[in-house]
N, C-alpha and C positions, 0 to 999 in steps of 0.2 A: 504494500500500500504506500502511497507517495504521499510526501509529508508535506500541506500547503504552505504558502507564505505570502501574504500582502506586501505591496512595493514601502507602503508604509509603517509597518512592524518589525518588517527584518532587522537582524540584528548583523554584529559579526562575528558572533559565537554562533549564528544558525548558518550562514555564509562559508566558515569553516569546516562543517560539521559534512558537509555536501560538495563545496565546491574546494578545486587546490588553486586558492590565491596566490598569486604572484603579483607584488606591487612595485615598483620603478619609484628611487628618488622622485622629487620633484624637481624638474628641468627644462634646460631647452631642447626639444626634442625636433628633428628633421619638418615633421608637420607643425610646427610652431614656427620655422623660419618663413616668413611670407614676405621679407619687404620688396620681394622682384614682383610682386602680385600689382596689376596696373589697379589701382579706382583710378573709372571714368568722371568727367565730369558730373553728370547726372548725377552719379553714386555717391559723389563729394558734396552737393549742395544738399542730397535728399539725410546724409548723414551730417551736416551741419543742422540740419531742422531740427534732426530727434532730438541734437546735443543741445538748442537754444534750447528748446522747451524741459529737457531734465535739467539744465540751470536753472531752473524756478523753481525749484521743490528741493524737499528735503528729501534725499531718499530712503533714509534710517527710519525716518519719523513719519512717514505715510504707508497706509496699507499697504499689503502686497499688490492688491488687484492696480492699483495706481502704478506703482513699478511695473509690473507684469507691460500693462496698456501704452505707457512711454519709452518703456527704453528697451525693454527682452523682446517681447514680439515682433516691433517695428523692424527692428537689426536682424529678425529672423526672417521675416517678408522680404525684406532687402536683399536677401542670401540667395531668395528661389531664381532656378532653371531651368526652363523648357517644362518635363512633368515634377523634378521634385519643386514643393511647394512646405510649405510654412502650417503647421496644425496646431491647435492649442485643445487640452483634454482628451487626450488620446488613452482608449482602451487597449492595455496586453497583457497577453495570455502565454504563457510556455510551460508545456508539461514535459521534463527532463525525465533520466530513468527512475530518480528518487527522489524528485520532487517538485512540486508546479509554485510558478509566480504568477502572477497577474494584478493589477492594477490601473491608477490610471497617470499618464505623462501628462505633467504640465506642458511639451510643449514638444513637437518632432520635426526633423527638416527629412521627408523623406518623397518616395517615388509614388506619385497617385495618379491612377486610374479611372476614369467614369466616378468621382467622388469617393474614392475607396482607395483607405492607405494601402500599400502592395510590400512595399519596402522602407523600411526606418532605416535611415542614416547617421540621425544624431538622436539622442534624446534631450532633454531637459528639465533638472529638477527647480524648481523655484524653491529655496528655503524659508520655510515659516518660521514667524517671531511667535513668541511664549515662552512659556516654562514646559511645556509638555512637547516642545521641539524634537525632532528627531534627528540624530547626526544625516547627511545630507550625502554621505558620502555611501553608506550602505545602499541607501536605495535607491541611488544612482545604479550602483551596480547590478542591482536586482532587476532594472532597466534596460541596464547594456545586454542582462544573458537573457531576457525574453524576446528582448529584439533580435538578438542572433540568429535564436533560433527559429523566430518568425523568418530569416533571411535564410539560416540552413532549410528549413523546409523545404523553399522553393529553389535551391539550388546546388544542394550538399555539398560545398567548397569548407576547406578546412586549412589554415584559420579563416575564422568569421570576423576580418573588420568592423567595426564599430565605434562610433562619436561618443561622446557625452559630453552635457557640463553642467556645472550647479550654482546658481546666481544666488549671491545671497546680494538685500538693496540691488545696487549696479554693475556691483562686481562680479565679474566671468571667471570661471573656474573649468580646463577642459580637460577630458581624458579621452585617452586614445583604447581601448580595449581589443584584445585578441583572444575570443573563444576556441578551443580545439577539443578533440575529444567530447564532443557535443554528445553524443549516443552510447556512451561509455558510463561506467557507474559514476564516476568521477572528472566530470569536466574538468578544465586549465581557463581562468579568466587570469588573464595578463594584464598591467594598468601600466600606464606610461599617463602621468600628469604634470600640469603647466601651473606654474606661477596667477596669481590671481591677476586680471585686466580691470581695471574700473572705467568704466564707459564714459562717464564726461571727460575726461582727457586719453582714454585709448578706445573711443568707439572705432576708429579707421583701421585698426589692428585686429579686433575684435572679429571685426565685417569682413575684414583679408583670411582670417583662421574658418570662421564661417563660408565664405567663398572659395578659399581651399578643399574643405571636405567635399562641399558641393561638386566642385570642378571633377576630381578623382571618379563619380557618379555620373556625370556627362559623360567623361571618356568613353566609359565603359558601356559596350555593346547591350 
């Protein structure tokens, strides 16, 4: 019987228990280098807008849903290509050999179909303020292996590439994952993570690391 888990609850003692973590300092990592990446003009004034308008708030001090609507989303719509596109509340499901995730992403940049997500790219956790907060980084994870394996399903490639990041206010936080051993008792989730970006003064780097993922997704047939 497989033992379930919400993207929300997991821990890293239930993440251990099932999967063999492997995590990477935090660095600059090859898909972190972007400065050869052109923004166009267009891209340069549309990414001046977002920045004037998160100058006007706080964004420690305002709910999420206000962050979420100013600064994550917009930078996420600005990212899309041809079919991948920009989603916010995204439903996923992954039943592994011992054990199923599912919940729901604050926010995916992936390949869509007739109004139907096909392939996640990135995911995105937004971090919630309180006392009853959950670390941000577990259930990120929990993210990267059901989207994996929504992408192993349909193409059984091994490793399973996959994004992530976790915003907490305006600040970007992104990981690079590598799933293998998907259908094994015991999957490999890889992490390779980046330095935090704060969007009023590195929204153009942000947009370059988001346009990168994107770009690698066009390539490919």
């Amino acid at each position: 019987m497989s033992t379930k888990f919400t993207f929300s609850s997991i821990t890293l003692e239930n993440l251990t228990q099932f999967v063999n973590l492997q995590e990477e300092n935090l660095g600059e990592y090859e898909w972190t280098q972007v400065d050869s990446f052109i923004v166009t003009d267009a891209e340069r004034q549309l990414l001046q807008g977002i920045m004037s308008h998160l100058f006007k708030i706080s964004t420690h001090l305002v709910n999420e849903a206000t962050v979420w609507a100013r600064a994550i989303y917009p930078l996420l719509m600005l990212a899309e290509q041809e079919s991948i596109q920009a989603w916010a509340q995204v439903s996923l499901k992954a039943h592994y050999t011992h054990f199923e995730l599912e919940g729901i992403a604050d926010g995916v940049l992936g390949k869509c179909v007739l109004g139907r997500l096909k392939s996640p790219y990135l995911v995105v956790v937004e971090t919630k303020k309180g006392v009853e907060n959950q670390n941000p980084v577990f259930q990120l994870y929990a993210q990267l292996l059901a989207a994996a394996h929504l992408n192993w399903e349909q193409d059984h490639l091994s490793p399973q590439e996959i994004f992530g990041c976790y915003t907490i206010a305006d600040c970007w936080t992104f990981v690079k994952a590598q799933v293998t051993d998907i259908d094994a008792d015991i999957p490999t989730l890889r992490i390779e993570g980046s330095r935090e970006y704060g969007e009023k003064y590195e929204a153009e780097t942000i947009f370059k690391i988001l346009k990168n993922i994107v770009s690698k997704h066009v390539a490919t047939p």
